[in-house]
N, C-alpha and C positions, 0 to 999 in steps of 0.2 A: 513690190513687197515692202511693207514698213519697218523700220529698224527692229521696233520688241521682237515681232515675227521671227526676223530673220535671227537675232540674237536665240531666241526660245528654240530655233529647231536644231541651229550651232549647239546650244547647251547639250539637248536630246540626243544629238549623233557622239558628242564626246560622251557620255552617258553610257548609250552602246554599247561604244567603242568600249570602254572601260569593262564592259561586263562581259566582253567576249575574252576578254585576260583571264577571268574568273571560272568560265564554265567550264567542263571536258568536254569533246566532241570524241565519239569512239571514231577510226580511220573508215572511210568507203572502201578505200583500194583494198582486196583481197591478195594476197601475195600465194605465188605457189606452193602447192602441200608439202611441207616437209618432211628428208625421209625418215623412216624409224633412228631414232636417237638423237636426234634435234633435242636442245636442250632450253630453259628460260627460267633464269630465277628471277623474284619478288613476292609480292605482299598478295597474298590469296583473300578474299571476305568471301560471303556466303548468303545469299537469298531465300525466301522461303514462304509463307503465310500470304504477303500481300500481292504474291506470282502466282501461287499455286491455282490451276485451273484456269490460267490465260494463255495465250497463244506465244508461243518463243519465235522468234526472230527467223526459224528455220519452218515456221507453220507450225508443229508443233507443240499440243499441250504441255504446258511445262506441268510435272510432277514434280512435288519439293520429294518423295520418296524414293525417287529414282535414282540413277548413279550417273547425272548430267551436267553440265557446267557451260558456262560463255565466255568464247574468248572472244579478243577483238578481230583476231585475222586468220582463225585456225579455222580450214573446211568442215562443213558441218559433217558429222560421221567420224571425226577425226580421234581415236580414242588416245588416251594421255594420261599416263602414269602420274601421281602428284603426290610426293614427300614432302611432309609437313617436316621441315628443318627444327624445329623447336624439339621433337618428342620421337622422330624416328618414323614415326607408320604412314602409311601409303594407300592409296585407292586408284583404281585405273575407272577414268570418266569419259563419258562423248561425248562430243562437242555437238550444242544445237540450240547456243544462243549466241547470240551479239552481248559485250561488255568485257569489264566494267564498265560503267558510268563514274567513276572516282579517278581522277590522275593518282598515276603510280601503285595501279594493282594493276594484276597481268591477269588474272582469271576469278571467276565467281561461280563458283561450288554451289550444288545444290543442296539440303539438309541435310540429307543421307548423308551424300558426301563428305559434307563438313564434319557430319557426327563422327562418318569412320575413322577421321582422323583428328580427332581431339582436339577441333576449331570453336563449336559452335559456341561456348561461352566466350572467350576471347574475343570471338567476331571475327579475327583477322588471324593470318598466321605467315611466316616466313616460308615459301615451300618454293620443289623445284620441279619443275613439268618436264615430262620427257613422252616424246611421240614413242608409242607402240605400234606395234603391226598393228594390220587393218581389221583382222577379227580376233583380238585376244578375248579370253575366256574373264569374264565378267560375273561379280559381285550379281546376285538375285536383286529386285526391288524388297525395301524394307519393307514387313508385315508393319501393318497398324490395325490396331484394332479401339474401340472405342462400345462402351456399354451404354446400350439404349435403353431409357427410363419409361420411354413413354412416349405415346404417338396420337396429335388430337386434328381433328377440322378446325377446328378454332382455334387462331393463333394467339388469342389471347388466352386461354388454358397454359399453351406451352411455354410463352412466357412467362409465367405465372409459375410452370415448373424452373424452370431455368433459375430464377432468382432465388429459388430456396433453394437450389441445389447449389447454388455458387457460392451459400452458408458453410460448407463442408468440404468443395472443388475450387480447384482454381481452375479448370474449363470447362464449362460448358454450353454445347452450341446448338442452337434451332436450325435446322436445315428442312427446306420445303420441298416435298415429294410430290408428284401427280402419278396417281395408279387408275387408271380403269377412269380416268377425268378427273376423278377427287384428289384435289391437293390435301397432301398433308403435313402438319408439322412437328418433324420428330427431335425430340431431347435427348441427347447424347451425351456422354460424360466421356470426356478423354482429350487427345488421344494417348495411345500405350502402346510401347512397341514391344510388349510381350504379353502370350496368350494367360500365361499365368496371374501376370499384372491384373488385369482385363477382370480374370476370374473372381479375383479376389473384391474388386470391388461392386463386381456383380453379388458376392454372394453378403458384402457391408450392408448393400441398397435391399438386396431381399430380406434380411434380417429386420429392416425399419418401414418395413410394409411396399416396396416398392417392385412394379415385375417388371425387374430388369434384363434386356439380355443379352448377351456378347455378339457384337458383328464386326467383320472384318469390312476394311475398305483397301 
């Protein structure tokens, strides 16, 4: 092998090397379940939109609306009290992903989650995990709900809605249906986590000529 060669692949493995200092690896080894009152403080964040409706680490679907979280070593099923240190309030979550992916957070909350405890603007929050028995009595999934503007074959139509409605929303989304073989593409405005919310801008859009109408998801 000729010297540049051999200098160039030296360079590349210190390169590496260097970026394996930099990355987190979450742990393989699963350690045994702990029992109720195990306790873990640190730095909580929170996941959401760019998860939602892919597959968690445990097989299942992650919901951001759910009351679920990831730890690095905690058994899946494993539910866990989590007091946000900052504000006081608390949520009991289940365990059924692998993470963080960030050194020096201990757990990653799902939306809901995050919401119920007065995280999600912050991003991050000071909290303290504590294992529960094995079937404590748990928080319902959060309602959402989102008002539908309108529903076309043509997806150039709904785009077409979407942009004039993002004149007056800050979201609104195209999502593609198939009924009976016919794809379709529905305009949505939201989401809302209440039925009232929901209503009221159902009843803004029908006011400005639009047959909007409340669905839950």
């Amino acid at each position: 092998m000729d010297s540049p060669r051999r200098l160039l692949l030296a360079g590349l493995a210190l390169f590496l090397a260097g970026c394996g200092g930099v990355h987190y690896r979450v742990p393989r080894v699963l350690y045994p379940p702990p029992k109720p009152g195990w306790t873990q403080v640190g730095i909580a964040s929170w996941y959401g939109w760019d998860f939602h409706g892919k597959k968690t680490a445990s097989g299942e679907i992650y919901n951001m609306y759910d009351y679920t979280a990831a730890h690095k070593t905690l058994p899946f099923g494993t539910y866990v009290r989590v007091k946000n240190l900052d504000n006081g309030r608390s949520v009991v979550v289940r365990i059924n992903d692998r993470g963080p992916f960030v050194k020096d957070r201990i757990i990653d909350l799902s939306y809901a989650a995050a919401r119920a405890i007065g995280m999600v603007g912050p991003g991050t929050a000071r909290v303290r995990l504590t294992v529960i028995s094995p079937k404590p009595r748990v928080l319902a999934p959060v309602g959402v709900y989102y008002v539908q503007v309108g529903s076309f074959v043509e997806p150039r139509r709904a785009y077409e809605l979407q942009r004039a409605l993002l004149l007056h929303f800050t979201s609104v989304k195209v999502t593609r249906a198939v009924v009976n073989g016919v794809a379709y593409y529905r305009v949505r405005v939201g989401p809302y986590f209440s039925r009232n919310t929901a209503r009221e801008r159902k009843r803004w859009l029908r006011r400005r000529g639009y047959p909007a109408v409340v669905v839950r998801e």
